[in-house]
C-alpha positions as CSV (number, residue, x, y, z in Angstrom):
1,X,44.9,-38.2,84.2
2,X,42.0,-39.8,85.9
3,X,42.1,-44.0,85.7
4,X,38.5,-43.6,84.3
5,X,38.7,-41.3,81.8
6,X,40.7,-42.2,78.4
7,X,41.8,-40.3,75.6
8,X,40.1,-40.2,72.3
9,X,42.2,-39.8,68.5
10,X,42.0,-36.3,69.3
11,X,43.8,-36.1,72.3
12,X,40.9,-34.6,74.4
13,X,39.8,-36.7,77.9
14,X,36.6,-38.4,77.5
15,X,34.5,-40.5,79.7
16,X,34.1,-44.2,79.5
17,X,30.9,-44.9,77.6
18,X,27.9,-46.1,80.0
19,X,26.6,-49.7,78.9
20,X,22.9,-49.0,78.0
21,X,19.6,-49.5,79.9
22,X,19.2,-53.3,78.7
23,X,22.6,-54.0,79.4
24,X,22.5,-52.8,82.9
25,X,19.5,-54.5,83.2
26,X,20.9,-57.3,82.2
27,X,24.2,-57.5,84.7
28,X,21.9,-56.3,87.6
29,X,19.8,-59.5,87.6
30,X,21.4,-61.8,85.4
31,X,25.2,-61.2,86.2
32,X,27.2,-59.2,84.3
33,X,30.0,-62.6,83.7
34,X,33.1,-60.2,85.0
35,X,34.4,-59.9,87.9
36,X,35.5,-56.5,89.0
37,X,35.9,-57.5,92.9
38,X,32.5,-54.8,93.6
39,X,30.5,-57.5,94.5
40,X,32.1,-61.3,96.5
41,X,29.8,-63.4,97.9
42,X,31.2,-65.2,100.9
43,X,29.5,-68.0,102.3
44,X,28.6,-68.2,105.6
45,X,25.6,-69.0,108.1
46,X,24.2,-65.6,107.8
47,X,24.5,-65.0,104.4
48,X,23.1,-68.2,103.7
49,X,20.4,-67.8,105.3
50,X,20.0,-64.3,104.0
51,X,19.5,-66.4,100.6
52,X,17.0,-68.9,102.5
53,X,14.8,-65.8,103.3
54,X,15.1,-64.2,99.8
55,X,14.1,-67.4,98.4
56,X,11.3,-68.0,100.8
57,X,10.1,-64.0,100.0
58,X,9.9,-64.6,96.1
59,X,7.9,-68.0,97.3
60,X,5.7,-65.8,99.6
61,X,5.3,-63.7,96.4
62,X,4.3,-65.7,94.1
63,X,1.4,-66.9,96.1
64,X,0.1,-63.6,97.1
65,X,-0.3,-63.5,93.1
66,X,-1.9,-66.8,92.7
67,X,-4.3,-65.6,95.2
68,X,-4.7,-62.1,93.5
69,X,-5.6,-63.9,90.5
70,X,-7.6,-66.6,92.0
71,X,-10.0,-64.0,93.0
72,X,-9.9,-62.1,89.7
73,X,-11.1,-65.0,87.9
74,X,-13.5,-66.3,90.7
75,X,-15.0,-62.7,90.6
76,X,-14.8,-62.4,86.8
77,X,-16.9,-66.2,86.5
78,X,-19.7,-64.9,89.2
79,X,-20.1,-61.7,88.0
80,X,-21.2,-63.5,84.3
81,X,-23.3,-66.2,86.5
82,X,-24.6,-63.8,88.7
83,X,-26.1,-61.7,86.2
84,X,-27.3,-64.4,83.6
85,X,-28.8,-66.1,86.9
86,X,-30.9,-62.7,88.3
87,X,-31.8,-61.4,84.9
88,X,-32.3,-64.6,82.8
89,X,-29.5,-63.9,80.2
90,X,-27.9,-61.8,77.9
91,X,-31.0,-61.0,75.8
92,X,-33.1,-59.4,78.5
93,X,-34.5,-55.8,77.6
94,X,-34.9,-55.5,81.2
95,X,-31.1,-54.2,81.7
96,X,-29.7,-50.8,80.1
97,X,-26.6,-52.9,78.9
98,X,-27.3,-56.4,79.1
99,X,-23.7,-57.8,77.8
100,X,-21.9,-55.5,80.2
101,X,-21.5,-57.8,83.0
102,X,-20.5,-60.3,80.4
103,X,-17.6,-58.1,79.3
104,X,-16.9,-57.4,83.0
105,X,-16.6,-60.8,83.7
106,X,-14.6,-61.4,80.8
107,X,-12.1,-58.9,81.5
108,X,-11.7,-59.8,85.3
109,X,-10.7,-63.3,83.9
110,X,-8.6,-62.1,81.2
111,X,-7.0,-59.7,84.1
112,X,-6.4,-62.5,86.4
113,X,-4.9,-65.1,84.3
114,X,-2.4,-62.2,82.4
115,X,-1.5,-61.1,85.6
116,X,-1.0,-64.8,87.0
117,X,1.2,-65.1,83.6
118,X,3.6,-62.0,84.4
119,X,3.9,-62.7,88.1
120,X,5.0,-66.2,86.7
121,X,7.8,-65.3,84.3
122,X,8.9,-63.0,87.0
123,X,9.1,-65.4,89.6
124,X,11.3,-67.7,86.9
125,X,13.7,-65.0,86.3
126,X,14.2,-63.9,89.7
127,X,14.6,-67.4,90.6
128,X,17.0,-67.6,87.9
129,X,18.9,-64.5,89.4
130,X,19.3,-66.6,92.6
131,X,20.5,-69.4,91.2
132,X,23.1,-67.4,89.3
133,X,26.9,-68.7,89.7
134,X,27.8,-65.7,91.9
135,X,25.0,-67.2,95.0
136,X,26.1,-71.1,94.0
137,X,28.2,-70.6,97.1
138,X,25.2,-69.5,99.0
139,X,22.6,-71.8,97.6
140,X,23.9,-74.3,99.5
141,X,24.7,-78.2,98.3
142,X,21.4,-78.2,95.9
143,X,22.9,-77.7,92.2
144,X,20.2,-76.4,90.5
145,X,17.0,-74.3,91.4
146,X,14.1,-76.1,93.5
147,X,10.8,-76.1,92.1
148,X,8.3,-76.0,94.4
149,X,4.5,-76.9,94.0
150,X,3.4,-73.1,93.7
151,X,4.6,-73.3,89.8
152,X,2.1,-76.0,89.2
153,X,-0.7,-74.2,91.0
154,X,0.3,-71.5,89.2
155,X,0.5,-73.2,86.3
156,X,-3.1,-75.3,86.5
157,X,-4.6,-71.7,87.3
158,X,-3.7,-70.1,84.1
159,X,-4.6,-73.3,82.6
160,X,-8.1,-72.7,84.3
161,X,-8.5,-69.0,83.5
162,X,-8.1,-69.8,80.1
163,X,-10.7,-72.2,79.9
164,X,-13.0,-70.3,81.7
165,X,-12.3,-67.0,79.3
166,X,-12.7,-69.2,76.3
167,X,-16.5,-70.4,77.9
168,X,-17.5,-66.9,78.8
169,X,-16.4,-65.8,75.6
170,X,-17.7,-68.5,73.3
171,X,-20.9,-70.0,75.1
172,X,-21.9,-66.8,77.2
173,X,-22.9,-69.0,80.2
């Protein structure tokens, strides 16, 4: 008999039960707390600084997405300004749809700081992964994750969005 397949109460080989979708999730980037020997991390130069670069990559990441959003919001805010400037507000009979590029803007703004959100809790949990006890070896003689000063961009960005969503929204600029 195969060492992977077991035998049931009625005698008749069956096949280990795969762990579901979450649960494989789960051991892919958050460790799976066994150790079946598929998977030893050994430290040395170049898989240290295989880490280094992985870290510095998720870094990288994370600011092309400040950046995406930056320019969602930016664009979202002069869109509304823009078009209350040239046309003289919201209440002009002038324009076919005169709060269109007020729901424009607002949803360029609500895109960017959303997406600023997501690419954040992303970047915590793939940070999280790499601080995991199976890279501890590799991490080098830090003990716990580095934060670095693109969380608190990120973070003061959101921050922004919101309040410039909430003005858009509420005042119509």
């Amino acid at each position: 008999m195969d060492r992977d397949r077991s035998e049931n109460h009625t005698g008749i080989d069956v096949l280990p039960e795969k762990p579901g979708f979450f649960a494989r999730l789960h051991d892919r980037f958050l460790g799976s707390g066994r150790s079946d020997g598929k998977f030893d991390v050994r430290p040395t130069a170049e898989s240290h600084f295989s880490w280094l670069r992985t870290r510095m990559s998720l870094e990288r990441t994370l600011m092309s997405w400040v950046r995406t959003s930056t320019a969602l919001i930016g664009f979202g805010f002069t869109i509304v300004q823009f078009f209350r400037n040239t046309y003289g507000g919201p209440d002009n009979s002038t324009m076919l749809h005169p709060t269109m590029p007020r729901y424009l803007g607002l949803a360029l703004i609500a895109a960017g700081v959303l997406s600023l959100f997501v690419a954040l809790w992303q970047y915590r949990a793939f940070s999280q992964y790499l601080w995991n006890k199976d890279f501890i070896p590799l991490a080098g003689s830090a003990k716990a994750p580095i934060e670095t000063p693109i969380m608190g961009v990120a973070i003061c960005l959101i921050m922004i969005g919101a309040c410039a969503f909430l003005v858009v929204l509420f005042h119509g600029i």
